[in-house]
C-alpha positions as a Markdown table, in Angstrom:
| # | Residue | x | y | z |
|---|---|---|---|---|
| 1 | Unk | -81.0 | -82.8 | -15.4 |
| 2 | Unk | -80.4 | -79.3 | -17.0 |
| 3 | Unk | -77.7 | -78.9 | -18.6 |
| 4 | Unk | -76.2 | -75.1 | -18.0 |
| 5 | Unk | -75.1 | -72.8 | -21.2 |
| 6 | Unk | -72.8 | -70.3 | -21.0 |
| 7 | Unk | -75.2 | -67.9 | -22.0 |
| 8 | Unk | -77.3 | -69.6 | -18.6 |
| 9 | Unk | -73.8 | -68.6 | -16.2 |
| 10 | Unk | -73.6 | -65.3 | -17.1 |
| 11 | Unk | -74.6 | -62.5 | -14.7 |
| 12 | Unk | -78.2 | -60.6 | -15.7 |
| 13 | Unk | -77.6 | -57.0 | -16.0 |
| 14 | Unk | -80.2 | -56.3 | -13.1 |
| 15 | Unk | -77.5 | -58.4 | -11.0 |
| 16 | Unk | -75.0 | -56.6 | -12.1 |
| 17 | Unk | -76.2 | -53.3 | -11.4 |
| 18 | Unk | -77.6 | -54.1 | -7.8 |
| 19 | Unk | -73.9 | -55.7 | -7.2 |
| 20 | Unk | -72.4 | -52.3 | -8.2 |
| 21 | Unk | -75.0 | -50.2 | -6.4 |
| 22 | Unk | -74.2 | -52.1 | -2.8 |
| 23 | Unk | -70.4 | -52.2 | -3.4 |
| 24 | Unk | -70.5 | -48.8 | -3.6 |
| 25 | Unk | -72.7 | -47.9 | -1.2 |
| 26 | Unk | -70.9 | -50.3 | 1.3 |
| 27 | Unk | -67.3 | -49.1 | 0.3 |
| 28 | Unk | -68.6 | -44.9 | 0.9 |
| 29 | Unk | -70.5 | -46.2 | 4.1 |
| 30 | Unk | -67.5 | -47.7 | 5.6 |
| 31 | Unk | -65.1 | -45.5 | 4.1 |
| 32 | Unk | -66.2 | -42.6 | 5.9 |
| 33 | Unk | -67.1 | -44.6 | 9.0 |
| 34 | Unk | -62.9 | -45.0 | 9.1 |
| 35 | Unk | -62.4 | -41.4 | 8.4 |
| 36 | Unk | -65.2 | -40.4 | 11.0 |
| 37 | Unk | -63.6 | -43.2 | 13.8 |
| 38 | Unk | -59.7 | -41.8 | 12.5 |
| 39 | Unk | -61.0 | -38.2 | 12.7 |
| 40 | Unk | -62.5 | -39.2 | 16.4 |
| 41 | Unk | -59.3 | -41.0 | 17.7 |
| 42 | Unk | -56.7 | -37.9 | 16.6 |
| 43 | Unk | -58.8 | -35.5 | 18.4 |
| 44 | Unk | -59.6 | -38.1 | 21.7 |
| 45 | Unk | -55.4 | -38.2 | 21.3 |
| 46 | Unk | -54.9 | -34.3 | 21.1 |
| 47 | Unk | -57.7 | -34.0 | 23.9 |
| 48 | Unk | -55.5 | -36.9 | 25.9 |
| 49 | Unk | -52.4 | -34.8 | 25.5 |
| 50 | Unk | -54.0 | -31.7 | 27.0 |
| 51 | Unk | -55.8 | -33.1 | 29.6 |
| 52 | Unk | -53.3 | -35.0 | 30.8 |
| 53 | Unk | -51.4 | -31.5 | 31.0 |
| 54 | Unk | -54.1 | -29.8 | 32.9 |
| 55 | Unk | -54.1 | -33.2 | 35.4 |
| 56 | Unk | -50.5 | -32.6 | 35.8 |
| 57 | Unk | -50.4 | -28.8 | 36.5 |
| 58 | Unk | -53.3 | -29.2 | 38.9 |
| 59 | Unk | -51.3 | -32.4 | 40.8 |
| 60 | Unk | -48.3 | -30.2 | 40.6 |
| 61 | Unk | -49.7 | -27.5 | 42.7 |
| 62 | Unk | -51.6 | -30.1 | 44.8 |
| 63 | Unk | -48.4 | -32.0 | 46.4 |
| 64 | Unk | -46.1 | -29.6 | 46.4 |
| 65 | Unk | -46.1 | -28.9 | 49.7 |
| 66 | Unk | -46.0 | -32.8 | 50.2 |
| 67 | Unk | -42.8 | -33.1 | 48.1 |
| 68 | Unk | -41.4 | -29.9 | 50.0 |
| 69 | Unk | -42.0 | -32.1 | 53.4 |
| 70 | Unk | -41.3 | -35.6 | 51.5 |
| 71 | Unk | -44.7 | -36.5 | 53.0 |
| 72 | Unk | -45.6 | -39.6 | 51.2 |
| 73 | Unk | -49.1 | -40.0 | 53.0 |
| 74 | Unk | -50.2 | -36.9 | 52.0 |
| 75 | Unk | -49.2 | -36.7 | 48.5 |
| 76 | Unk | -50.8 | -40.1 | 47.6 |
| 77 | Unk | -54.1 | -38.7 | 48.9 |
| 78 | Unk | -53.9 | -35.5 | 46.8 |
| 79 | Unk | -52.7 | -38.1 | 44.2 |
| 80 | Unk | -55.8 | -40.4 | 44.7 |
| 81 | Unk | -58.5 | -37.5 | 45.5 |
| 82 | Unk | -57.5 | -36.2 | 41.5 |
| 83 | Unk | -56.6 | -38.9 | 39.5 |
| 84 | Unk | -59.9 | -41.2 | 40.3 |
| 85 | Unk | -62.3 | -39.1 | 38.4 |
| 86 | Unk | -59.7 | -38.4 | 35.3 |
| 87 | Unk | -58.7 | -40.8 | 32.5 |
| 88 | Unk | -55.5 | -41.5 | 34.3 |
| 89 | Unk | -53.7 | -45.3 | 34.7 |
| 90 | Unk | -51.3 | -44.5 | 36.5 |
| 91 | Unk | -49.7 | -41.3 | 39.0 |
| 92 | Unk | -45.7 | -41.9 | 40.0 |
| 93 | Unk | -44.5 | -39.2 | 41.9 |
| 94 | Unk | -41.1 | -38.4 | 42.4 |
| 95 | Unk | -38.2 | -36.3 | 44.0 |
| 96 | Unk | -35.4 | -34.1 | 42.1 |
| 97 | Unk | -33.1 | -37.4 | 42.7 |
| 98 | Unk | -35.8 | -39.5 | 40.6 |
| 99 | Unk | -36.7 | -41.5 | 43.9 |
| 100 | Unk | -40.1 | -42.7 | 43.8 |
| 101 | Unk | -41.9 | -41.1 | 46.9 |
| 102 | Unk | -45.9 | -42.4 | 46.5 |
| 103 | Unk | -47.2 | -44.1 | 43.5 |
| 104 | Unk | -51.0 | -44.8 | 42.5 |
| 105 | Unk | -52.3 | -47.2 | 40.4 |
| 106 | Unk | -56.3 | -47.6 | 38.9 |
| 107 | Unk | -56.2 | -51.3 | 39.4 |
| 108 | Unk | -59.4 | -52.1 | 38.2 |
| 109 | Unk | -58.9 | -56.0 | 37.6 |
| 110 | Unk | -60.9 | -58.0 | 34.8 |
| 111 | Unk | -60.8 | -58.7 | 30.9 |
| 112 | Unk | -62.6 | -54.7 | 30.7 |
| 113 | Unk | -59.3 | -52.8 | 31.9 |
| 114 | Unk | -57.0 | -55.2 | 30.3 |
| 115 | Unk | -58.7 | -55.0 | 26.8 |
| 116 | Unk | -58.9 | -50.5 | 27.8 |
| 117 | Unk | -55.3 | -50.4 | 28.7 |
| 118 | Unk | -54.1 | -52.3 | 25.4 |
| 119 | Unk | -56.3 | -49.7 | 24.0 |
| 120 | Unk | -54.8 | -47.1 | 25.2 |
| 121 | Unk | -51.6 | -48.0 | 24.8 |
| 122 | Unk | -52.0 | -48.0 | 21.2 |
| 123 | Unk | -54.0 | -45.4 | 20.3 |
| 124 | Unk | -53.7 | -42.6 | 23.5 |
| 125 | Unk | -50.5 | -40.5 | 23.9 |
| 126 | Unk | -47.3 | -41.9 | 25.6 |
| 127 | Unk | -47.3 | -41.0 | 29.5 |
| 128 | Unk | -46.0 | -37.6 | 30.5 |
| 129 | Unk | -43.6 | -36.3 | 32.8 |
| 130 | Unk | -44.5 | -33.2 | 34.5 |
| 131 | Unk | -41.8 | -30.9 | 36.5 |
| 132 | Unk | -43.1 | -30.1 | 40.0 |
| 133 | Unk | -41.7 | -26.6 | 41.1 |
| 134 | Unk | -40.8 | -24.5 | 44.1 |
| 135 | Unk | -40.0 | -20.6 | 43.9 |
| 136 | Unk | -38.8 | -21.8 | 40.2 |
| 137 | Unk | -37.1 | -24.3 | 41.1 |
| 138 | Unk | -38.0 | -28.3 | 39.8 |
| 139 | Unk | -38.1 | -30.5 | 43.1 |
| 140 | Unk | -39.8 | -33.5 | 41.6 |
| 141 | Unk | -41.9 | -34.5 | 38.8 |
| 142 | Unk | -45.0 | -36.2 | 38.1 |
| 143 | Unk | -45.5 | -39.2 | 35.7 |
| 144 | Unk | -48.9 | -39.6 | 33.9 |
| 145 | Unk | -50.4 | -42.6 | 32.2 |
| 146 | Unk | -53.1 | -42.2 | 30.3 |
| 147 | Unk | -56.1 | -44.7 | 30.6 |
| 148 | Unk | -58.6 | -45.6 | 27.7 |
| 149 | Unk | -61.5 | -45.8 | 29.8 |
| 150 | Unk | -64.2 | -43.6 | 28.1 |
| 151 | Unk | -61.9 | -45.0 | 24.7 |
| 152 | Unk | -63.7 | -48.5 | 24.6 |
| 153 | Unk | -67.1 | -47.1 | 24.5 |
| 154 | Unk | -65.9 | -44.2 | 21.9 |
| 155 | Unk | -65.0 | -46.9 | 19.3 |
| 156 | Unk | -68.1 | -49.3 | 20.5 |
| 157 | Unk | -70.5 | -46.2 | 20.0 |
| 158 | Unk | -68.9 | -45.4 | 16.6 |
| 159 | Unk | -68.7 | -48.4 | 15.6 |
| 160 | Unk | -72.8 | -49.1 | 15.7 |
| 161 | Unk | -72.8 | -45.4 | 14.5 |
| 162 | Unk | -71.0 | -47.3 | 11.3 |
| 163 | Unk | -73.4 | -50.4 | 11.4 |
| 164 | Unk | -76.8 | -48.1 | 11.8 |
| 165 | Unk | -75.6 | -45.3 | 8.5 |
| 166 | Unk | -74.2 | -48.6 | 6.8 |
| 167 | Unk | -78.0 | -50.0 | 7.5 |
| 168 | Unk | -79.7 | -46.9 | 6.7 |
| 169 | Unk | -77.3 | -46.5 | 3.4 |
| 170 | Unk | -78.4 | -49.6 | 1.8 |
| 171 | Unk | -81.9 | -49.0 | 2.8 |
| 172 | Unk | -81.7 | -45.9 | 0.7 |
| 173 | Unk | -79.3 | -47.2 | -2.1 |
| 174 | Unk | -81.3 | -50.4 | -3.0 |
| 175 | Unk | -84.3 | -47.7 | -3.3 |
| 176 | Unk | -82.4 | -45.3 | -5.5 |
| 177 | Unk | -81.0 | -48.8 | -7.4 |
| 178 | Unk | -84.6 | -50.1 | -7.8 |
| 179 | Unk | -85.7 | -46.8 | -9.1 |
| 180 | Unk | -82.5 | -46.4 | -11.7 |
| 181 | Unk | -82.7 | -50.4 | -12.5 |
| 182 | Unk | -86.4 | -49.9 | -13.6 |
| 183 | Unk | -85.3 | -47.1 | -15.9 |
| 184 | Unk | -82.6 | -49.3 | -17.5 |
| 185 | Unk | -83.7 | -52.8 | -17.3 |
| 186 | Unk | -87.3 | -52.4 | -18.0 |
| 187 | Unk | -86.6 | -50.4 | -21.4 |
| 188 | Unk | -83.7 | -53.2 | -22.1 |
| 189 | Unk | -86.5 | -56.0 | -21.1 |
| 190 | Unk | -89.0 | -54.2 | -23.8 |
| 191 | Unk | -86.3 | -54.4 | -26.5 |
| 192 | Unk | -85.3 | -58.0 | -25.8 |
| 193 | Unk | -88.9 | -59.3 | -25.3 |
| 194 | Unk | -89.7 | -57.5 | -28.8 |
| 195 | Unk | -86.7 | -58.6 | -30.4 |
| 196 | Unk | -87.2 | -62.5 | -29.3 |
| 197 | Unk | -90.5 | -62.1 | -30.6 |
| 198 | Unk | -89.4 | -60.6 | -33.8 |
| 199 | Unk | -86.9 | -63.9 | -33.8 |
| 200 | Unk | -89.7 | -66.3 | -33.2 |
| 201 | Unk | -92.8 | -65.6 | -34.6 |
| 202 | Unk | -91.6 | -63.3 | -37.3 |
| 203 | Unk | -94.0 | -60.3 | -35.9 |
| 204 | Unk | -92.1 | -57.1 | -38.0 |
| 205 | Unk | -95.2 | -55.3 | -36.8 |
| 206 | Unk | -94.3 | -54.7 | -33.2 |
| 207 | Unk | -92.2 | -51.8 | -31.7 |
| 208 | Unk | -90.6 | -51.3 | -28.7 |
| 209 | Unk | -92.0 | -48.3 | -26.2 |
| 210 | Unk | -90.5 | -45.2 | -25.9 |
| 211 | Unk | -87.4 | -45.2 | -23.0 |
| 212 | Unk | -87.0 | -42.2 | -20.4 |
| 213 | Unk | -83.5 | -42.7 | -20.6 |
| 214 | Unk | -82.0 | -40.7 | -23.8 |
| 215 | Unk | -80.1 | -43.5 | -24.9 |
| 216 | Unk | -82.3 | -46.1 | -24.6 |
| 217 | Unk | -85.1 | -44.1 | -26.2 |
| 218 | Unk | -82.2 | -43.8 | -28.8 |
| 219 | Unk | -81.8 | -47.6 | -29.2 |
| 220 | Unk | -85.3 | -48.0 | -28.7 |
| 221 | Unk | -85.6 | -45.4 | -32.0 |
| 222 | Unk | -83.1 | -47.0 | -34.3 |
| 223 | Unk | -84.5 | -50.3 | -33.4 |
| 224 | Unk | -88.1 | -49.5 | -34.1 |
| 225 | Unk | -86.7 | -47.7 | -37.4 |
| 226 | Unk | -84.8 | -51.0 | -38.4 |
| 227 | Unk | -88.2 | -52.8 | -37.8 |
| 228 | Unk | -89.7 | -50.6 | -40.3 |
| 229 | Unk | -87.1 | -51.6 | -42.6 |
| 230 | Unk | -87.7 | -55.5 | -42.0 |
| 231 | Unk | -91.1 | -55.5 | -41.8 |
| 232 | Unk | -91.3 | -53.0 | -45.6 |
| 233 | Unk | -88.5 | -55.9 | -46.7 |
| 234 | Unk | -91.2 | -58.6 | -45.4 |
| 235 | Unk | -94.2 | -57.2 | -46.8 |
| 236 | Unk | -92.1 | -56.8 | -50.2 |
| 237 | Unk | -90.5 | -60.2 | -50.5 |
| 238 | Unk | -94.0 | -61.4 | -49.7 |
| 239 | Unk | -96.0 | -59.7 | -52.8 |
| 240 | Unk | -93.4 | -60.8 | -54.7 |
| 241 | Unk | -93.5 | -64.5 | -53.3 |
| 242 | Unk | -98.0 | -64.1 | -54.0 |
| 243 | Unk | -96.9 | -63.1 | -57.7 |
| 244 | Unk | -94.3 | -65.8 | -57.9 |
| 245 | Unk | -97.3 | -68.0 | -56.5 |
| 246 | Unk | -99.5 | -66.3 | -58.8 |
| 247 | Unk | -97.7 | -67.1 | -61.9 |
| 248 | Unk | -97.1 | -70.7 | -61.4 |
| 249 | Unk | -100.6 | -71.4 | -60.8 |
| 250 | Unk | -102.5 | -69.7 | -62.8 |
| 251 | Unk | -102.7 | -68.6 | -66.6 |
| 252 | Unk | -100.9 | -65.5 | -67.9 |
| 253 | Unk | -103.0 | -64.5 | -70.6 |
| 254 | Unk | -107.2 | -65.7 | -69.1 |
| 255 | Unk | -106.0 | -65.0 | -64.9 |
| 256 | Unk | -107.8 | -68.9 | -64.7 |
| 257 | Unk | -105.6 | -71.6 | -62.5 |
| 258 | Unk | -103.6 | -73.4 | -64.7 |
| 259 | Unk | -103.5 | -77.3 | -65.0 |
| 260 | Unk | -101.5 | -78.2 | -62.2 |
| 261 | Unk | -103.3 | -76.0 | -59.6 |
| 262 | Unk | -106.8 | -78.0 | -60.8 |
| 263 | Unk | -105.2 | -81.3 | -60.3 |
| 264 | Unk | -104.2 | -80.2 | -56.7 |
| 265 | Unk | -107.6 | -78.7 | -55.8 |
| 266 | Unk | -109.3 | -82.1 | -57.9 |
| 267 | Unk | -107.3 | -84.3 | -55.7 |
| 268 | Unk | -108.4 | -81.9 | -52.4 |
| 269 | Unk | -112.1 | -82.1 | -53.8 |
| 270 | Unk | -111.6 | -85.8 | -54.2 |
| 271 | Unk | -110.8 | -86.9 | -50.9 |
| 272 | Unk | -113.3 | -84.5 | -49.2 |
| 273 | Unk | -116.4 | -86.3 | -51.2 |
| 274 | Unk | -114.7 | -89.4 | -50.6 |
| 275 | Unk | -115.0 | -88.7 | -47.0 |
| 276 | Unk | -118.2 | -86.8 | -46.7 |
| 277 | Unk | -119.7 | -89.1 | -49.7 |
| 278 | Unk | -120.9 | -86.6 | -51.3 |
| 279 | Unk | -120.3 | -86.0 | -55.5 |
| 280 | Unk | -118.5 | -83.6 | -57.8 |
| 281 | Unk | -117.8 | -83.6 | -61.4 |
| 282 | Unk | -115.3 | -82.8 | -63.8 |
| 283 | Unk | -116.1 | -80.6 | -67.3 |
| 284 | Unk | -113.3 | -80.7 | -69.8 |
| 285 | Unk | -114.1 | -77.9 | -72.7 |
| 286 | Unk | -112.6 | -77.6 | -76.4 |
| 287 | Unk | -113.2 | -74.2 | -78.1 |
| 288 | Unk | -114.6 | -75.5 | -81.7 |
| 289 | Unk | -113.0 | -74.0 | -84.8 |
| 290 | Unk | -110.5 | -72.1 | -82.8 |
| 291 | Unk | -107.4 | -72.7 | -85.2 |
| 292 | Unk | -109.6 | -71.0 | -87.9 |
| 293 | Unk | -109.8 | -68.2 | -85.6 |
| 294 | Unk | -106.4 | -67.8 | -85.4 |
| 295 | Unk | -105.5 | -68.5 | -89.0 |
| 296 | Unk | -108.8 | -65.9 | -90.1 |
| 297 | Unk | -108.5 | -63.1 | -87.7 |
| 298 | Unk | -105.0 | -63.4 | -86.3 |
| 299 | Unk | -103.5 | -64.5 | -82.8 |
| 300 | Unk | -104.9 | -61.2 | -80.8 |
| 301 | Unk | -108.2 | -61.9 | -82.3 |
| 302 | Unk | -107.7 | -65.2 | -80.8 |
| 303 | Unk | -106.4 | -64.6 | -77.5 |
| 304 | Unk | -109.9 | -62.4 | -77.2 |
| 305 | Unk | -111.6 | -64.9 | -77.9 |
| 306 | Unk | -110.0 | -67.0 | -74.9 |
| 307 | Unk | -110.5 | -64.0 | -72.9 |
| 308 | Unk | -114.0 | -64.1 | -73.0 |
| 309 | Unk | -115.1 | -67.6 | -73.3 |
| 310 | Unk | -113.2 | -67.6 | -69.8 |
| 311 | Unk | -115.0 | -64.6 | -68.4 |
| 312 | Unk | -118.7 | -66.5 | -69.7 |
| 313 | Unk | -117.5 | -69.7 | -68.4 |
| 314 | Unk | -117.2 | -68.1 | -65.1 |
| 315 | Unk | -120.4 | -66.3 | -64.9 |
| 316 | Unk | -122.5 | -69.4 | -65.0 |
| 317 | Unk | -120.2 | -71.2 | -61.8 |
| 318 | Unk | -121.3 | -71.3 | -58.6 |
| 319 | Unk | -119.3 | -69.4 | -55.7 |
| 320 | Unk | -117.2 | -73.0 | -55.0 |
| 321 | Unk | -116.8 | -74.0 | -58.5 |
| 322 | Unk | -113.4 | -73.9 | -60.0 |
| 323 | Unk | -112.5 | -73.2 | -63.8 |
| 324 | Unk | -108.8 | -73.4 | -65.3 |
| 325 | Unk | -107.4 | -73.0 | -68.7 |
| 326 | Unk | -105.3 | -76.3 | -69.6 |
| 327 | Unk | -103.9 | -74.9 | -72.4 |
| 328 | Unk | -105.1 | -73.5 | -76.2 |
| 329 | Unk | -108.6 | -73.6 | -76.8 |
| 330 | Unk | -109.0 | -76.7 | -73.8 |
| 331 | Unk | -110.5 | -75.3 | -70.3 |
| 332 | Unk | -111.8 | -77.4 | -67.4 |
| 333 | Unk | -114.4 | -76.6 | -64.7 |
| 334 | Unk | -114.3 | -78.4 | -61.1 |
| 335 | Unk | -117.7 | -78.9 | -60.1 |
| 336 | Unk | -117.7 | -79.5 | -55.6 |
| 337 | Unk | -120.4 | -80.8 | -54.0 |
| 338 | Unk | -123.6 | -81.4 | -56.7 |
| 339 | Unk | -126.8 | -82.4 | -55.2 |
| 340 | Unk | -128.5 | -83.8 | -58.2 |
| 341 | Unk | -127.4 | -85.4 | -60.9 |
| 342 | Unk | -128.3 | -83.0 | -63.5 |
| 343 | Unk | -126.7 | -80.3 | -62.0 |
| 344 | Unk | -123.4 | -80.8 | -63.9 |
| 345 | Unk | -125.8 | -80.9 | -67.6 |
| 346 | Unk | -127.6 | -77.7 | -66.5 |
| 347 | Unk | -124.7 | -75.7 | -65.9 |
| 348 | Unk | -123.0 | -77.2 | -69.2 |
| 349 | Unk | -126.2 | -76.3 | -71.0 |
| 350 | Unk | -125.8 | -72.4 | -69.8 |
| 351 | Unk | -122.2 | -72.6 | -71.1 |
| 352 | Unk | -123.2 | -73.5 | -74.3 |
| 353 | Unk | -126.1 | -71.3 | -74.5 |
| 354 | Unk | -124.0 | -68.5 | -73.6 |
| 355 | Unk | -121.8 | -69.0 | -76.8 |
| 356 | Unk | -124.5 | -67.8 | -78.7 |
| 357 | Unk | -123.9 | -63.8 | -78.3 |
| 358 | Unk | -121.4 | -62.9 | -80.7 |
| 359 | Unk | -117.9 | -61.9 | -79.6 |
| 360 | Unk | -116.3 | -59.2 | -80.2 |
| 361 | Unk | -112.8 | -58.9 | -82.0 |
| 362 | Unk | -110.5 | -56.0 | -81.7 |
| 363 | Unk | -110.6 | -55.9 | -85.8 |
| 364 | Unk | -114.1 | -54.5 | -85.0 |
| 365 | Unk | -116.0 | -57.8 | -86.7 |
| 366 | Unk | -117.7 | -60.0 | -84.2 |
| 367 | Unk | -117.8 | -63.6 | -84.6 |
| 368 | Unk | -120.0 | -66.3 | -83.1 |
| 369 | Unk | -117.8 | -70.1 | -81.4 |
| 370 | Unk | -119.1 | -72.7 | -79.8 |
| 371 | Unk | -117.9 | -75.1 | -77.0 |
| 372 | Unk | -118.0 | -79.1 | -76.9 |
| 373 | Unk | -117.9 | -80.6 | -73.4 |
| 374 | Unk | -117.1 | -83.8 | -71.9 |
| 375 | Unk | -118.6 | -84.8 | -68.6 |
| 376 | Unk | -116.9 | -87.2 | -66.1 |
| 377 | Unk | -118.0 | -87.9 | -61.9 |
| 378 | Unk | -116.9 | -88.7 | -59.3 |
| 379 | Unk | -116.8 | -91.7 | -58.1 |
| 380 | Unk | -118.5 | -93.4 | -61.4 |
| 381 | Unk | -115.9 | -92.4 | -63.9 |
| 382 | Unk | -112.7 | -92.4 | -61.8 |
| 383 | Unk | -111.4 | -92.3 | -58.6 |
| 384 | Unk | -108.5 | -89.5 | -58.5 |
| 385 | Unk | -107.6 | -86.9 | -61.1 |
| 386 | Unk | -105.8 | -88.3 | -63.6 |
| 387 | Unk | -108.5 | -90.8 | -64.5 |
| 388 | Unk | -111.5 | -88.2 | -63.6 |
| 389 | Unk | -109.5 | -85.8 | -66.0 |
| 390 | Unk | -109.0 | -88.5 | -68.7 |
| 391 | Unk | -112.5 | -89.3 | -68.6 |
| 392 | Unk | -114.2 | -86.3 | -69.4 |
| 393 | Unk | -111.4 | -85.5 | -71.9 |
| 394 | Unk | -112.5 | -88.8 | -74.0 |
| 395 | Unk | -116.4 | -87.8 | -73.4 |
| 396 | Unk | -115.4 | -84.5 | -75.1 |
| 397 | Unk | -113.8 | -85.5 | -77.9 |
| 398 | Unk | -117.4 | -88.1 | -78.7 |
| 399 | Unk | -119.2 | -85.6 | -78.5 |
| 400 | Unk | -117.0 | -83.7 | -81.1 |
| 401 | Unk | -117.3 | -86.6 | -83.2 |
| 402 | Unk | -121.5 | -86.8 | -83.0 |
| 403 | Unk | -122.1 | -82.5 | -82.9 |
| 404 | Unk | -120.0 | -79.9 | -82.2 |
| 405 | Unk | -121.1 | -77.3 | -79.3 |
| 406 | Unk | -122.9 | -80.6 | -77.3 |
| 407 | Unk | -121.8 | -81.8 | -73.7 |
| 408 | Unk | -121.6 | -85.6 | -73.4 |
| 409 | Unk | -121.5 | -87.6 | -70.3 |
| 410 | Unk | -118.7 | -90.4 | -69.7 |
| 411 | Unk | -119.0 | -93.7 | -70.2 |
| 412 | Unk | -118.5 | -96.0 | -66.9 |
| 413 | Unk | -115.5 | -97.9 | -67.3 |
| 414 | Unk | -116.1 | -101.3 | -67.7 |
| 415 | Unk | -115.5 | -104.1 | -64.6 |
| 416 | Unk | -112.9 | -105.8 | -64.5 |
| 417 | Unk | -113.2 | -109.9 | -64.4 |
């Protein structure tokens, strides 16, 4: 089961922003809906009042002959004959003396009028009394109520007015907020894809697009300008952590690995030719006479001379060969993958034939060195470095002993009982 993070529960900002677009479109759709419907009722209510005056005057004239002759039967047919086709409820009609002489009544029964006439009792006008006059003088009046028939379908026709522009509104907003979400969530995607990459695979080298908002191409500018900075700060700390490398590996004064970077790439050689069963071999070289080289010509002189036995011990390697300086006048070569066995006495042979050209000192003089080395294989002499190392080290110092500037091959060490 997943377990949610509060980063998880939080809103996206595309969310967000489509939650605000259709809040606000809903709230202005509906908003002026009311003020349309509010706007609608007050003028139906004005247009109520003055109808219901025109309906009056026009009854007024109509039974006032009726009154004059209290004919009852007459003035409820005026009565009738009028207030059928108007918005009226209800018609009382009566004398000076406020007696009631005809009264008429809509009547329509059923859930419609009821629902109509609490309608219009709330939102049309209150009823109104009308004088009815003879020669100027008021002989009875006329009592209108007001009837919300046409008033149910006004609000019903408004009110899917409302539900169609609220319809069509949200059509249009959650266009307009798709267009202005891809402006600002796709930039803020492109930073936050490119910074999560940045995080993760530590790639300085990327940048985020340009933004067709002006702030966001802002953010997206100091953010692409603070990649620059990492990624300068990156390349930087790594030369420095190459030289660091550099300098513990290999030897300051020759540019040759150093002991501890042969044993590691002896021990690699060893367990490849273990695996592959194939041979190498191990040359450990002493620099004869090199102390009276020092002592004769001084310690530049010297270091010279290191200098370029290590740049003519190079130039007879092959391309996978491996020399390193151990340290003084002592250098080893890691010989990978020989085919015959001779190969390691040919190429000690050139070595040691190359130390015949004089070398020159920066006294002017030019002097001429030789080099004794040991020879030690893999797997007859030893079967990891130290012992590989150790081997050829003794063969070099026998053949020291018999002739200097010889190469000698290891003895096998003996079995044990």
């Amino acid at each position: 089961m997943k377990i949610i993070t509060e980063r998880d529960s939080r809103p996206t900002l595309e969310s967000v922003l489509r939650r605000a677009h259709l809040s606000v479109a809903l709230i202005a759709v509906i908003m002026a809906g009311l003020t349309i419907m509010i706007a609608g009722l007050i003028a139906m209510r004005i247009y109520s009042e003055q109808n219901l005056i025109l309906v009056a005057r026009s009854m007024s004239y109509t039974v006032e002959a009726a009154v004059v002759f209290n004919d009852a039967t007459t003035a409820q047919e005026a009565l009738a004959l009028i207030a059928k086709n108007e918005d009226i409820d209800e018609v009382r009609l009566t004398d000076i003396h406020g007696k009631l002489l005809t009264r008429w009544k809509r009547g329509e029964p059923g859930t419609r009028y009821l629902l109509e006439q609490t309608l219009g009792e709330l939102i049309l006008p209150e009823p109104l009394l009308f004088p009815i006059t003879h020669n100027d003088v008021v002989i009875g009046h006329i009592r209108l109520t007001p009837h919300g028939r046409n008033l149910l379908h006004f609000l019903l026709s408004g009110l899917l007015c409302v539900l169609i522009c609220l319809a069509l509104s949200i059509t249009i907003a959650l266009r307009f907020a798709n267009r202005m979400q891809a402006g600002i969530i796709g930039p803020m995607r492109d930073l936050a894809e490119i910074a999560h990459r940045v995080r993760r695979e530590r790639s300085f080298e990327l940048r985020v697009p340009s933004a067709e908002i002006a702030e966001l191409n802002e953010l997206n500018h100091d953010f692409n300008a603070l990649l620059d900075e990492l990624e300068a700060w990156q390349i930087h700390l790594k030369r420095e952590h190459e030289g660091l490398t550099h300098r513990a590996n290999h030897d300051s004064l020759t540019g040759l690995p150093n002991r501890a970077f042969l044993v590691g790439e002896l021990d690699m050689a060893i367990a490849d030719a273990r695996q592959n069963k194939t041979r190498i071999a191990v040359m450990f070289i002493d620099c004869d006479l090199f102390k009276q080289i020092n002592d004769k010509h001084g310690h530049a002189s010297g270091d010279s001379v290191l200098i370029e036995i290590a740049s003519r011990i190079k130039g007879q390697l092959r391309g996978e060969d491996l020399v390193a300086r151990l340290g003084g006048d002592e250098f080893a070569i890691l010989l990978k993958s020989l085919h015959h066995n001779n190969d390691a006495f040919h190429i000690a042979d050139r070595i040691i034939f190359e130390m015949n050209t004089p070398i020159e000192l920066p006294t002017g003089r030019s002097i001429v060195t030789s080099l004794t080395i040991g020879i030690a294989k893999f797997p007859e002499h030893g079967d990891d470095p130290v012992s590989i190392l150790a081997a050829a080290d003794k063969a070099m110092y026998s053949a020291k002993k018999i002739h200097r500037g010889t190469r000698q091959l290891a003895e096998q060490p003996a079995l044990s009982s």
